[in-house]
TORROMAR-558307 format. One line per field, with one value per residue (C-alpha): residue number from 0; residue in one letter; x, y, z. Coordinates in Angstrom, 2 decimals. Example, Ala and Ser with C-alpha at 12.3 -4.5 7.8 and 13.67 -1.06 7.14 Angstrom:
<sites>
num: (0,1)
residu: (A,S)
px: (12.30,13.67)
py: (-4.50,-1.06)
pz: (7.80,7.14)
</sites>
This chain:
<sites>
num: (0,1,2,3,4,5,6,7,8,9,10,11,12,13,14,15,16,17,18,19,20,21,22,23,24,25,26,27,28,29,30,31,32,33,34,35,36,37,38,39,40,41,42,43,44,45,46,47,48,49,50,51,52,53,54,55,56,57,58,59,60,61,62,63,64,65,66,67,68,69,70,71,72,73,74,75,76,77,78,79,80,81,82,83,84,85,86,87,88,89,90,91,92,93,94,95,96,97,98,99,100,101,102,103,104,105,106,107,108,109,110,111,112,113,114,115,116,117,118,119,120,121,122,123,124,125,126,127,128,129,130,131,132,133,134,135,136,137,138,139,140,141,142,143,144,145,146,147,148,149,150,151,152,153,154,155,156,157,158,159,160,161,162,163,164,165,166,167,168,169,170,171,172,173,174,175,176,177,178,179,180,181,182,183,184,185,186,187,188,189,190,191,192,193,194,195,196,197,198,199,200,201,202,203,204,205,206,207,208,209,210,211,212,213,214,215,216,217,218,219,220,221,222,223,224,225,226,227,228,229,230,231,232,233,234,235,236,237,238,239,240,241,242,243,244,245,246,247,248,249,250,251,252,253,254,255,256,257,258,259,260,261,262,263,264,265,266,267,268,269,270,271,272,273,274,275,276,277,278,279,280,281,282,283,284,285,286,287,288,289,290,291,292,293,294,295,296,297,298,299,300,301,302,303,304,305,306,307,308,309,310,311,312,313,314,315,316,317,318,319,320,321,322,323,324,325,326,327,328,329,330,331,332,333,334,335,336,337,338,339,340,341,342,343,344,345,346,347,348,349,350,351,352,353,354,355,356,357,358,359,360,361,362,363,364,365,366,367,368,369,370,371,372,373,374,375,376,377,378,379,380,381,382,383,384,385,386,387,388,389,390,391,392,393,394,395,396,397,398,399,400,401,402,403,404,405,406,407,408,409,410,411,412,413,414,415,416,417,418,419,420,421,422,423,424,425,426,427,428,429,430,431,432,433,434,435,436,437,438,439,440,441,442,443,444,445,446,447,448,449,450,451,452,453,454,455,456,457,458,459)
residu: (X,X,X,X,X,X,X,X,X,X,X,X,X,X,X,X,X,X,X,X,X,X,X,X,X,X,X,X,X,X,X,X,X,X,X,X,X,X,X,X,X,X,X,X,X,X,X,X,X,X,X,X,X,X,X,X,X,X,X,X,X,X,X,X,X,X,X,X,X,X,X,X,X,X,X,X,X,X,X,X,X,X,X,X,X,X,X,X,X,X,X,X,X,X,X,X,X,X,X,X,X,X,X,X,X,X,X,X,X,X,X,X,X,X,X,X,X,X,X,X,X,X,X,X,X,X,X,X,X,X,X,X,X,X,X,X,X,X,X,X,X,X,X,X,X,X,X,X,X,X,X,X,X,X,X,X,X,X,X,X,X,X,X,X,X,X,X,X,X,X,X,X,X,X,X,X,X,X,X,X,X,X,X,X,X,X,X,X,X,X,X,X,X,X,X,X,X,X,X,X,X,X,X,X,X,X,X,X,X,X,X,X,X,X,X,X,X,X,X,X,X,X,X,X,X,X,X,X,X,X,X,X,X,X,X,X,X,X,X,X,X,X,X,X,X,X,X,X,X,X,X,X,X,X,X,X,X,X,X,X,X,X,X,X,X,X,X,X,X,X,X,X,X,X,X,X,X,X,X,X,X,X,X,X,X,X,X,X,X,X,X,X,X,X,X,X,X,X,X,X,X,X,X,X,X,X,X,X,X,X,X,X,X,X,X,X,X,X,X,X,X,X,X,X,X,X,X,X,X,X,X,X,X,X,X,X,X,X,X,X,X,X,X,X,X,X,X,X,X,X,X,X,X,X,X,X,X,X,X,X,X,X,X,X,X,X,X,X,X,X,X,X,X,X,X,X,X,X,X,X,X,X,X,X,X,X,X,X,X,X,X,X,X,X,X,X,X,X,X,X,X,X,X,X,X,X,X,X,X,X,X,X,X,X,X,X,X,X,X,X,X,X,X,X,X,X,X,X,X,X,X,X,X,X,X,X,X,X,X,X,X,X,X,X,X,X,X,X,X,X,X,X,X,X,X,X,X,X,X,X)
px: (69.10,68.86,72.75,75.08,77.24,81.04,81.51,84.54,85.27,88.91,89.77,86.27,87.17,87.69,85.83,84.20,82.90,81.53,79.80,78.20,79.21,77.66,75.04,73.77,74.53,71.65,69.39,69.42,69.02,65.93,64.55,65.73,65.34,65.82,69.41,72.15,75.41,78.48,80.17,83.45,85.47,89.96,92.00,95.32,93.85,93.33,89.73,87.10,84.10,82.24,83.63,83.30,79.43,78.98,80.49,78.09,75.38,76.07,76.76,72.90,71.40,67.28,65.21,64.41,68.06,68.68,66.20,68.72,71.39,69.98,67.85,69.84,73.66,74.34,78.05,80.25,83.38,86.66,90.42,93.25,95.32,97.54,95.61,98.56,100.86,100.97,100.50,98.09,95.63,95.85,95.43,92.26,91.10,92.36,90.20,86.75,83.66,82.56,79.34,78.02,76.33,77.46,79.99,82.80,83.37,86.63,85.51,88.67,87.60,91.68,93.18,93.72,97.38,96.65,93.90,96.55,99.28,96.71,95.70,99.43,100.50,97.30,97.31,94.55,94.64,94.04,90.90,87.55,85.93,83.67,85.39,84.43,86.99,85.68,88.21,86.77,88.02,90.25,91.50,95.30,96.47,97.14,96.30,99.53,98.88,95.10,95.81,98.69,96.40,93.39,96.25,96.75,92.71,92.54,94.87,93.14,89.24,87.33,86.11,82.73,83.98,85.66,83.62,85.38,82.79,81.34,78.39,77.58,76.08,74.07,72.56,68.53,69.12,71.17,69.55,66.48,68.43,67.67,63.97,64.00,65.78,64.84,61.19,60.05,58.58,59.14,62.42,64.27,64.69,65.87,68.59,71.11,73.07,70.04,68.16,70.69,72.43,74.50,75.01,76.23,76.46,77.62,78.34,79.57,79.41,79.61,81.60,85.20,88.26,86.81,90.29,90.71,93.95,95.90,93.95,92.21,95.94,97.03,93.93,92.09,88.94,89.69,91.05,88.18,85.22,85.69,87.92,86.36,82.18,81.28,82.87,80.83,77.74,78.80,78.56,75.07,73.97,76.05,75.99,74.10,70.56,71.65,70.06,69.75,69.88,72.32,75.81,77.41,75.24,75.00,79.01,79.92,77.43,79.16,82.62,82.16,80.95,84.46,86.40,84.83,85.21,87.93,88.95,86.80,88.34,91.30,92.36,92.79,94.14,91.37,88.73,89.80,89.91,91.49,91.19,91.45,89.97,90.54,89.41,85.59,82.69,79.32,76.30,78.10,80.85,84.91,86.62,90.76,92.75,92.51,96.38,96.54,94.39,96.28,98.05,98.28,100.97,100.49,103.15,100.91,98.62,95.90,92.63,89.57,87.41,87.40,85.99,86.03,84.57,84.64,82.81,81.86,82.86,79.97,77.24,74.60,77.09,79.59,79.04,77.46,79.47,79.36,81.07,81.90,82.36,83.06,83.76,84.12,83.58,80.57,78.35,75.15,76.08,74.32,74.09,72.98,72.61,71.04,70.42,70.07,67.65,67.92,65.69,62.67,63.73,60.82,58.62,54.95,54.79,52.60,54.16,55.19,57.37,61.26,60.74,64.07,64.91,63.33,66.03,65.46,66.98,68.12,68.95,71.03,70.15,67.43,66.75,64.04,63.45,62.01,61.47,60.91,59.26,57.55,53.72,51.29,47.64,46.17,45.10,47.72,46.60,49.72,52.35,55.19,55.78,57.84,56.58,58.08,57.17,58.55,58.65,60.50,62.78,64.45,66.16,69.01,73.16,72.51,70.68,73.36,75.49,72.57,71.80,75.74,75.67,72.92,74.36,77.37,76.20,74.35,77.37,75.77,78.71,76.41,76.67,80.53,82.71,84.71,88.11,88.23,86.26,88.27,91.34,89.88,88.67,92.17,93.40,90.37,91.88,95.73,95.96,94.49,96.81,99.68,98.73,97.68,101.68,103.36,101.56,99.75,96.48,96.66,95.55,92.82,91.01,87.78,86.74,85.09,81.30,81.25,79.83,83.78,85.58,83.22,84.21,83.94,80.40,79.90,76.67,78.37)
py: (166.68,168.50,169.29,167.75,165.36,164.89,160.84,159.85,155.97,155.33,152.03,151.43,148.04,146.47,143.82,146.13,148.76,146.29,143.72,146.42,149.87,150.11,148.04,149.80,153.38,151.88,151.19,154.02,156.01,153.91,155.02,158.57,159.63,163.06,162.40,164.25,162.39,162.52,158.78,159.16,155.86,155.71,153.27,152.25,150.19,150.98,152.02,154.68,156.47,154.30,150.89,152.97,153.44,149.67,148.05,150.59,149.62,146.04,146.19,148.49,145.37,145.95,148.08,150.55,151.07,151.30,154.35,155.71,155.33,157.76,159.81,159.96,159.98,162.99,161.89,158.51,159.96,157.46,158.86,156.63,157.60,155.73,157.31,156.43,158.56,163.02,163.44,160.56,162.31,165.90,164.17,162.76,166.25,168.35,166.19,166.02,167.53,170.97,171.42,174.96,173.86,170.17,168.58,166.43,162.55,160.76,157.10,155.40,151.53,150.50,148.54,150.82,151.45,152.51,154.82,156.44,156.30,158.83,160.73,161.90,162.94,165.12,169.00,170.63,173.11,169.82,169.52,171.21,172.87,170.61,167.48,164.53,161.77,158.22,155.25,151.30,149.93,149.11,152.18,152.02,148.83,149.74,152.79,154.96,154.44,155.44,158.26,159.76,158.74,160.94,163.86,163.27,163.47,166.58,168.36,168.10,168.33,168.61,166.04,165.89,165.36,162.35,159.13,155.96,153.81,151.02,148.95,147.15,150.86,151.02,147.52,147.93,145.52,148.04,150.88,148.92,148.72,152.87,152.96,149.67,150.90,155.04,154.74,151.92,152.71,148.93,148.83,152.17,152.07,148.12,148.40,148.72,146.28,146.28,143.77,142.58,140.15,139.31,140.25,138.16,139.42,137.11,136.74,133.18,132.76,129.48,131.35,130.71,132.36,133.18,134.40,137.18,135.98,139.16,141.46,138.46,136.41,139.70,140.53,137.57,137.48,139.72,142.83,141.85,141.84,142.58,145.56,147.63,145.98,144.59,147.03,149.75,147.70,147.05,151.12,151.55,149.06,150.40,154.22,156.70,157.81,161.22,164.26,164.06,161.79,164.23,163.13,164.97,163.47,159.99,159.99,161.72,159.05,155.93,157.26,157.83,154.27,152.95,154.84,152.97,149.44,147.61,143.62,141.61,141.44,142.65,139.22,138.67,135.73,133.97,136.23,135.68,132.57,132.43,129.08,128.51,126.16,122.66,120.67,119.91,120.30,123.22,122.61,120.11,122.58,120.63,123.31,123.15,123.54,127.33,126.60,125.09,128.12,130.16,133.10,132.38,132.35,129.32,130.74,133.78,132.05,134.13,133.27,132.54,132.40,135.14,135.66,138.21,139.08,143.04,145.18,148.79,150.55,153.00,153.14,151.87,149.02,147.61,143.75,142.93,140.59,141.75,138.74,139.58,136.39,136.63,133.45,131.62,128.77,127.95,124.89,126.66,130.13,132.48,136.36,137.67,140.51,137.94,140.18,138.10,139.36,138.64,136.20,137.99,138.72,136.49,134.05,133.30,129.67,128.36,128.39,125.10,124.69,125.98,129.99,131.31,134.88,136.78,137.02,139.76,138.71,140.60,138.46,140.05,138.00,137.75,140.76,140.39,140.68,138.59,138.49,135.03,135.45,132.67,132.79,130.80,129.12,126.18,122.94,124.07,128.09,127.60,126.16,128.38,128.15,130.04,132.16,134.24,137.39,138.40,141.26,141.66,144.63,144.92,143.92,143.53,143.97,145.15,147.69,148.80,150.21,151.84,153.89,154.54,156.08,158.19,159.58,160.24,161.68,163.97,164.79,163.45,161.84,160.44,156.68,156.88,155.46,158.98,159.38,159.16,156.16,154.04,154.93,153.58,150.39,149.74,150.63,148.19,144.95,145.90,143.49,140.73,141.03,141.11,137.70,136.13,137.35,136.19,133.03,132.93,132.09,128.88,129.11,126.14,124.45,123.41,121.43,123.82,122.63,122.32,125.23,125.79,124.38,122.60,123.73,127.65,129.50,132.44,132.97,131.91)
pz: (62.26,58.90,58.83,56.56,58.06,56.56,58.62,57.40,57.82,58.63,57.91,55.24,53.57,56.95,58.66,61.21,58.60,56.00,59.06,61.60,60.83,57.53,57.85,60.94,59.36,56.19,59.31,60.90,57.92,57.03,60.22,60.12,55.96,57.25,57.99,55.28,55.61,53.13,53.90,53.26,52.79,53.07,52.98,51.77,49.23,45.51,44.98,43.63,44.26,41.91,44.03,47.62,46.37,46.12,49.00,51.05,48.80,49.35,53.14,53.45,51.45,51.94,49.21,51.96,52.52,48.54,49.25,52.11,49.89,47.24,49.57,52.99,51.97,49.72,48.00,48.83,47.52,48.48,49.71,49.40,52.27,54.91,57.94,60.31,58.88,59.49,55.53,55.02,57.64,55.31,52.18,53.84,55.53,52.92,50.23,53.07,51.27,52.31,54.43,55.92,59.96,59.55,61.95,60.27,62.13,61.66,63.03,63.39,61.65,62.23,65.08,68.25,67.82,64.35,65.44,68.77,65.83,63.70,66.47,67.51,64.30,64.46,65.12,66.69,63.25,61.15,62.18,60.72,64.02,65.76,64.63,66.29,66.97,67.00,68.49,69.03,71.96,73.62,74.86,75.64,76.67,80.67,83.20,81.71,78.16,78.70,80.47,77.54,74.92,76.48,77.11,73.56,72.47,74.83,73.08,69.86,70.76,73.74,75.67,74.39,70.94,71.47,71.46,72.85,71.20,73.08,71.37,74.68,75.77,72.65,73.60,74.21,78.07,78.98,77.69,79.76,82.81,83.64,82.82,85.05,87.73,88.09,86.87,89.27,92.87,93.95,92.13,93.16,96.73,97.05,94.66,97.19,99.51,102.11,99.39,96.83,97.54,95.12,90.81,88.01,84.56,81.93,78.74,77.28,73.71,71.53,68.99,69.06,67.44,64.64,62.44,65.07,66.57,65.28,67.96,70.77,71.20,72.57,75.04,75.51,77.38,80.87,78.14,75.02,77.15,80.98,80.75,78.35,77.88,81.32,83.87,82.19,82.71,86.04,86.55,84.78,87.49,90.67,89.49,91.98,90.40,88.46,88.31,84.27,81.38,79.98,78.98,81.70,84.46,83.55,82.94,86.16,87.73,86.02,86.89,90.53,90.54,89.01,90.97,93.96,91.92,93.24,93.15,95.96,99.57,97.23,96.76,92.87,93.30,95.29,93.06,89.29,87.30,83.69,81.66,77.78,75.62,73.84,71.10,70.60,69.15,69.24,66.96,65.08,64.68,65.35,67.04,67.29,70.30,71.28,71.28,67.42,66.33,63.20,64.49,68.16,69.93,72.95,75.15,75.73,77.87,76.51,78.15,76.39,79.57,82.41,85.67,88.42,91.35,92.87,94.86,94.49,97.66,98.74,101.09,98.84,97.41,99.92,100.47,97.46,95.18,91.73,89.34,85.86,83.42,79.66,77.66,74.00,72.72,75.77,74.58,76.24,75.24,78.23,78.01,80.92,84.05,86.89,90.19,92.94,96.27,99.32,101.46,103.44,106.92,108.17,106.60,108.39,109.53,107.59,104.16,102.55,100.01,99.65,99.55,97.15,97.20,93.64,90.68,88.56,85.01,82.33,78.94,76.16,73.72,72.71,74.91,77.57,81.67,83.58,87.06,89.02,92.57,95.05,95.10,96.61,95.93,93.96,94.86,98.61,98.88,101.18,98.90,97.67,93.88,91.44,88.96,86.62,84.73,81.54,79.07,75.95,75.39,72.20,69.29,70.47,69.07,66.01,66.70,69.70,66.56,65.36,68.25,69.03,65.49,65.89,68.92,67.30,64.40,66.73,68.55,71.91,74.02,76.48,75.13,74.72,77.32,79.12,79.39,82.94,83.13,80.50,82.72,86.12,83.96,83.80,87.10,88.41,86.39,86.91,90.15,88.33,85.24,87.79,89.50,86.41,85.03,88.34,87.51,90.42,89.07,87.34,83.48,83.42,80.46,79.18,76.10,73.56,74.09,77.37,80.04,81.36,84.35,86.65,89.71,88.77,90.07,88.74,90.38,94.35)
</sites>
C-alpha cells in the first residue's frame, strides 16, 4: 500500500463526493496513514487548487483527518473539465499527476448517463495503464443497455479494473453474512431449502424524497434499491460456498446464483406490489404528497415502495421464498435480513407452550445478529419460551464506503458488483417492469408515517 495513488473524482463538488465519498476517503486514511493518494477534483465549475484543498478539508472534518490530509494525500490539485465530453476527458488525463508503481482511478461522482456518456468517448490509449474505472449505480437502465455499456468498459480496461460500485457490499451485515454462514458447523449445512423456510430482507426507511427527484422520479424504489442493492444481497445469501474469498471466486459464486434468480412461480403479477406515498407526518416531520414533491412528474407512477418475491432455482434453493422490500417514507423504518427456519419435524409430547421455528436476524442498522430460538425451564422445566441471542457487528453505512474505497484503491474487484451480474439483475426484474407498464399491478398508496399498505406481508 506504499504506492502513489492518482484517484481522480469526477464529478467532486457534487452531493455524493462532499456527503460519503470524501468523508469516508479522511476515514480510511485515518486508519491507514500509510496510504499515498493524489485526490484529484474536476468539474465544470470555476475553482482552484487552493478551494479543491478546502472542500476536502471540510468534508474529512476530525483533527485526525486534518493529519491525513497533510500526511496521507500528497497534492489536491483541481481540473476544470466537462468530463462528458472526448476533449474534456484529455484535458483531465493529460493534466493527472505523474506517479512511478501507482495505479490512476477515475471514480465517476456524475449521474450514470454522464458517467456511460464519458466512458464512450474514451479510447483505450487515453488511459494511463492500469486505470481503474469507477461507475455508481445504476448500471444501464435495462438488460440491452447493461450489456453495450459493459462491451463498452471491455473495450477500454479489463474486467477487473472496472468497479460497479455498490456500498450495500461494503456494509459490515453483509460482510457478516460469510463469516456467519462458511465458518459455522451448526450454520453451514442447514442453509439450504431442507431447513429454511422462508427469507425476507428489508429495507424501509423514514426518509422521504429528500430533493432527489431528478434521478428517484425516474427509478423509483424496484430500480433505486431492489435492482441494483438487494438482489446482490440476495446472492451473498443464496450463492454456493466458494472455494476462495478471492474476487474471482466469490463473483463467479454470486453470479451463478442470479442466473438461477427468477420471479416466484413466475407470476409477477401475483408476486410484486408497487404503491407510492401521501401526505403525513415522521418524527414530527409534514411530509407532501409523493405526487406534489418538486421535480416529479405524477404521471410516472414512480413507486416509492417495492416488493418482490423470487426464488433461486438450484438444488440447495428451490422452494424457498426469498421477498425483497425497499421503501421511503416508513413510520417504523426496519433494515433487515430475517431468515426464517423451519419447524422441527417432531416435537416430544410433553412440551407446553407454542414452539415457533428459530429466526436468525440480521439488522442493518444499527448492525447486529441475533438469533431467537424456543427454550425451556423455570418455574415449568417444560414450558417453551423464546430467547434470543445477540451480537453486535459493526458500524455500519458509513463505513461500507470506507471499505469499498480501500478495495478500490487496492485495485481488488472483489466488492464491486461484475458485469455479468449487473446484467442478470436486470433480466431478473424485466417481467415485473412489464406488468407494472401494462398496468397490471395496481400502483397503491400509503400515508407517509405509516408501515405501508396493510394488507402487504412481506414476511408470508
Amino acid at each position: 500500500m506504499s504506492d502513489e495513488t492518482v484517484f481522480v473524482i469526477i464529478g467532486a463538488s457534487g452531493d455524493l463526493a462532499s456527503r460519503l465519498l470524501l468523508p469516508a476517503l479522511g476515514e480510511l486514511l485515518v486508519a491507514q496513514p500509510e496510504r499515498r493518494v493524489h485526490l484529484v477534483g474536476t468539474g465544470r465549475s470555476e475553482s482552484s487548487d487552493a478551494q479543491w484543498r478546502k472542500t476536502v478539508r471540510r468534508a474529512f472534518g476530525t483533527a485526525d483527518a486534518e493529519s491525513a490530509l497533510t500526511g496521507s494525500i500528497v497534492s489536491t490539485p483541481y481540473i476544470r473539465a466537462d468530463a462528458s465530453t472526448a476533449s474534456g476527458l484529455r484535458t483531465i488525463l493529460h493534466a493527472l499527476p505523474e506517479v512511478d508503481d501507482g495505479r490512476v482511478v477515475l471514480y465517476f461522482a456524475v449521474p450514470p448517463q454522464v458517467a456511460a456518456s464519458a466512458c464512450r468517448a474514451l479510447k483505450p490509449k487515453d488511459l494511463p495503464p492500469g486505470t481503474i474505472l469507477a461507475l455508481e449505480k445504476p448500471f444501464g437502465d435495462e438488460e440491452a443497455s447493461a450489456r453495450e455499456l459493459n462491451e463498452v468498459l471491455r473495450a477500454l480496461v479489463p474486467e477487473r479494473q472496472v468497479f460497479r460500485v455498490d456500498h450495500f457490499l461494503g456494509r459490515s451485515t453483509v460482510l457478516n453474512l460469510l463469516g456467519v454462514r462458511f465458518a459455522n458447523r451448526f450454520v453451514e449445512p442447514a442453509w439450504s431449502a431442507e431447513h429454511i423456510a422462508a427469507i425476507t430482507v428489508r429495507f424501509d426507511e423514514s426518509l422521504g424524497l429528500e430533493g432527489r427527484a431528478g434521478y428517484y422520479d425516474r427509478a423509483g424504489a424496484l430500480v433505486d434499491m431492489i435492482q441494483s442493492h438487494l438482489l446482490q444481497v440476495l446472492a451473498i445469501l443464496t450463492m454456493t460456498p466458494p472455494a476462495t474469498l478471492g474476487d474471482a471466486d466469490v463473483r463467479d459464486a454470486t453470479a451463478a446464483a442470479l442466473r438461477a434468480t427468477h420471479v416466484w412461480e413466475d407470476n409477477a403479477v401475483r408476486f410484486s406490489h408497487r404503491a407510492r406515498y401521501t401526505a403525513g407526518t415522521i418524527d414530527g416531520r409534514d411530509l407532501p404528497d409523493y405526487a406534489a414533491e418538486p421535480g416529479v412528474d405524477p404521471s410516472r407512477q414512480t413507486e416509492t415502495l417495492a416488493q418482490a418475491t423470487f426464488e433461486v432455482r438450484t438444488d440447495r434453493w428451490a422452494g424457498v421464498p426469498i421477498t425483497l422490500r425497499s421503501g421511503k417514507a416508513i413510520g417504523d423504518a426496519v433494515t433487515e435480513i430475517v431468515v426464517r427456519f423451519r419447524p422441527v419435524r417432531h416435537l416430544p409430547a410433553g412440551f407446553t407452550g407454542a414452539e415457533e421455528p428459530a429466526v436468525l436476524r440480521f439488522s442493518l442498522g444499527p448492525d447486529r445478529l441475533s438469533l431467537s430460538i424456543n427454550v425451556n425451564g423455570g418455574s415449568d422445566p417444560f414450558a417453551l419460551h423464546r430467547a434470543t441471542l445477540e451480537a453486535e457487528l459493526g458500524v455500519g453505512a458509513q463505513r461500507a464506503y470506507v471499505d469499498v474505497l480501500a478495495a478500490l484503491l487496492d485495485g481488488d474487484p472483489t466488492l464491486s458488483v461484475r458485469g455479468d451480474a449487473a446484467e442478470e439483475c436486470w433480466r431478473i426484474l424485466q417481467p415485473i417492469r412489464d406488468a407494472w407498464a401494462r398496468g397490471d399491478v395496481p400502483l397503491e398508496e400509503y400515508p407517509a408515517g405509516s408501515a405501508g399498505p396493510a394488507d402487504w406481508d412481506p414476511d408470508r
